[in-house]
C-alpha positions as CSV (number, residue, x, y, z in Angstrom):
1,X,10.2,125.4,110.3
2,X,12.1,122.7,112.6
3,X,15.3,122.6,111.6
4,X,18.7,120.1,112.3
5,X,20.6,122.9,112.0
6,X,22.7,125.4,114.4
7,X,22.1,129.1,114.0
8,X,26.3,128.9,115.7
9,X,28.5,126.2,116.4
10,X,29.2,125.9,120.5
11,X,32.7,127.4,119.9
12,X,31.0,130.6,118.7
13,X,31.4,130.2,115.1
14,X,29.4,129.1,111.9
15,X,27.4,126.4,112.0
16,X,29.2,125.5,108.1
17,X,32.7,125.7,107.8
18,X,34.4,124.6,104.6
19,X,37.2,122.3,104.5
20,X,39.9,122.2,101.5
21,X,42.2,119.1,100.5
22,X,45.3,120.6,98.3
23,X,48.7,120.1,97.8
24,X,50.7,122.2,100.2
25,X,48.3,122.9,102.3
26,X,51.0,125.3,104.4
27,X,51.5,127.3,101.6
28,X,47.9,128.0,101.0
29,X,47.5,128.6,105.1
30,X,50.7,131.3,104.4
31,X,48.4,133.2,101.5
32,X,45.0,133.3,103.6
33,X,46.9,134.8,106.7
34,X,48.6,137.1,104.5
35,X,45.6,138.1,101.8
36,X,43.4,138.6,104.5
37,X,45.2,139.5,107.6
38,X,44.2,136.8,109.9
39,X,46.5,134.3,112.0
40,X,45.9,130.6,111.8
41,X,44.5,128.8,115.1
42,X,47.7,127.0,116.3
43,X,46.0,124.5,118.4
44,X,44.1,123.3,115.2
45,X,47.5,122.6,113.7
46,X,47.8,118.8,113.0
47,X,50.5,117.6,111.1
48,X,51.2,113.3,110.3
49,X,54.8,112.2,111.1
50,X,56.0,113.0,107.5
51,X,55.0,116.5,108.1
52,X,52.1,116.4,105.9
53,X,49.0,118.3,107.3
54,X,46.0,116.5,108.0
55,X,44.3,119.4,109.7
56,X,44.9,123.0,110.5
57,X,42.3,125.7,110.5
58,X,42.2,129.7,110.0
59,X,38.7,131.8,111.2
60,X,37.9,134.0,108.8
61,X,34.9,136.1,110.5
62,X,32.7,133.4,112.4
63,X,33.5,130.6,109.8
64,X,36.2,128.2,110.3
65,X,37.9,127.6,107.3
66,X,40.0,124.2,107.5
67,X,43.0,122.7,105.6
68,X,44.4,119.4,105.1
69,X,47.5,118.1,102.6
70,X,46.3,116.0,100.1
71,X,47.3,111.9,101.0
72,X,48.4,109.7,98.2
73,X,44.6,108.3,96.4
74,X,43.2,111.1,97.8
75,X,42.3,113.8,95.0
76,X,42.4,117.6,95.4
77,X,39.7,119.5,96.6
78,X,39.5,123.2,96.0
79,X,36.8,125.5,97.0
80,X,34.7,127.8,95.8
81,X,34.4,130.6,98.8
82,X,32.7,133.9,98.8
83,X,34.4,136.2,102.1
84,X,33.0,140.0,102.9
85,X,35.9,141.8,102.9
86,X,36.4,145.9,103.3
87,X,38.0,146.5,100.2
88,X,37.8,144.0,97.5
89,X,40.4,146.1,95.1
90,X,43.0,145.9,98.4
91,X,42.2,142.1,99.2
92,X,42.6,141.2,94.9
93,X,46.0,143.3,95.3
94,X,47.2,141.0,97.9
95,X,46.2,138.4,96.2
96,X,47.6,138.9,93.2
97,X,51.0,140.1,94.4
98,X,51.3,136.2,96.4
99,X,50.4,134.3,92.8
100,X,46.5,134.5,92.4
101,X,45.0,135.4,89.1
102,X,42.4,138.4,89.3
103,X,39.1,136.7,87.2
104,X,36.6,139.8,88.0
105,X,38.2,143.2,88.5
106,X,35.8,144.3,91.1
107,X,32.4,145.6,89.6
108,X,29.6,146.8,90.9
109,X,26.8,144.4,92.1
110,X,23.0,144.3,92.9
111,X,22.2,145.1,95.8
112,X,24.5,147.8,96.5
113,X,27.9,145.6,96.8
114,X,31.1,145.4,95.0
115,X,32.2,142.3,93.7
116,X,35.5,140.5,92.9
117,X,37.2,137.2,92.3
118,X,40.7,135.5,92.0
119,X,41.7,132.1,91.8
120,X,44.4,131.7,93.9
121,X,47.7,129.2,93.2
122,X,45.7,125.9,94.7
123,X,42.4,126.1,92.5
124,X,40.2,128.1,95.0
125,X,38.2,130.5,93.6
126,X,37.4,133.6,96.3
127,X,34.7,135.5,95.3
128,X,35.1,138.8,97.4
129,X,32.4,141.1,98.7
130,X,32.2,144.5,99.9
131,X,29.0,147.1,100.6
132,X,28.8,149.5,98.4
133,X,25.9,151.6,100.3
134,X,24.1,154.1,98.2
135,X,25.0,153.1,95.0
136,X,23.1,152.2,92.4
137,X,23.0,148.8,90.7
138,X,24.1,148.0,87.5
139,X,21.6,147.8,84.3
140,X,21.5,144.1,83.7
141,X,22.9,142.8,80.5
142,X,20.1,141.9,78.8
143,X,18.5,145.2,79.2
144,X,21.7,147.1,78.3
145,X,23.2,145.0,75.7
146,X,26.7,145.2,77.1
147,X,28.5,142.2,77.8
148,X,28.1,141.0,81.7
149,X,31.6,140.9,83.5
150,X,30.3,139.5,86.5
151,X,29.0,135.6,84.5
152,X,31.6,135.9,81.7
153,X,34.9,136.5,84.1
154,X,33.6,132.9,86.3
155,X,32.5,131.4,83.2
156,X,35.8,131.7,81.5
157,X,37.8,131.1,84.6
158,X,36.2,128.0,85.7
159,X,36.2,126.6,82.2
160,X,40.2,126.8,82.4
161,X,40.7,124.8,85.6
162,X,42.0,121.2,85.2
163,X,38.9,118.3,85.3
């Protein structure tokens, strides 16, 4: 199938990177780089001459994930981002100790994965990833009559944020 799209971007990274509009867009740089252990890309730093940021960027991995202050008429917008990390207990630890909330403790996952999720303090809900070789997955809710942590956690969560 002919495609439009890159299998990499020329600067070596994905071919789609996300991009976030929020208030304070510094303070949200400060709790990725801290979370996850990475260092923003200072070149990409762009601030406007009232110090507001209109563009600064952080690679997690090969994507590029990029920031900007929210202008006056613009609205907020959050993200929904999933990351591979190597331990999703550590990375929801972080998290929670710099002001996110913990929606999924981290559970196990089909296809031999761990999975966890926080919103952190600008909206963004992170939904975390680690392998989990040779474990088995769970018995799916419907077939175990247990309640499923993995849709009620988001559902809940997501219902809560501000339209």
């Amino acid at each position: 199938m002919n495609t439009e799209i890159l299998d990499t971007a020329p600067s070596g990274g994905a071919a789609l990177n996300p991009f976030v509009i929020v208030d304070d867009a510094a303070g949200l740089i400060r709790f990725v780089t801290e979370v996850f252990g990475v260092t923003e890309l200072a070149a990409a730093r762009t601030p406007t001459p009232d110090g507001k940021l209109i563009h600064a960027q952080i690679r997690l991995g090969t994507v590029d994930l990029m920031f900007a202050d929210r202008r006056p008429g613009w609205p907020a917008r959050p993200a929904l981002l999933q990351l591979w990390v190597r331990d999703v207990s550590a990375v929801l630890a972080r998290g929670f100790d710099r002001g996110a909330t913990v929606i999924t403790e981290p559970v196990p996952f089909y296809g031999e994965k761990t999975l966890g999720r926080m919103l952190d303090p600008w909206q963004n809900v992170w939904w975390l990833w680690s392998p989990a070789p040779g474990r088995p997955d769970p018995v799916p809710y419907w077939e175990s009559g247990s309640p499923d942590t993995v849709f009620a956690t988001l559902d809940v969560a997501l219902k809560s944020l501000k339209h």
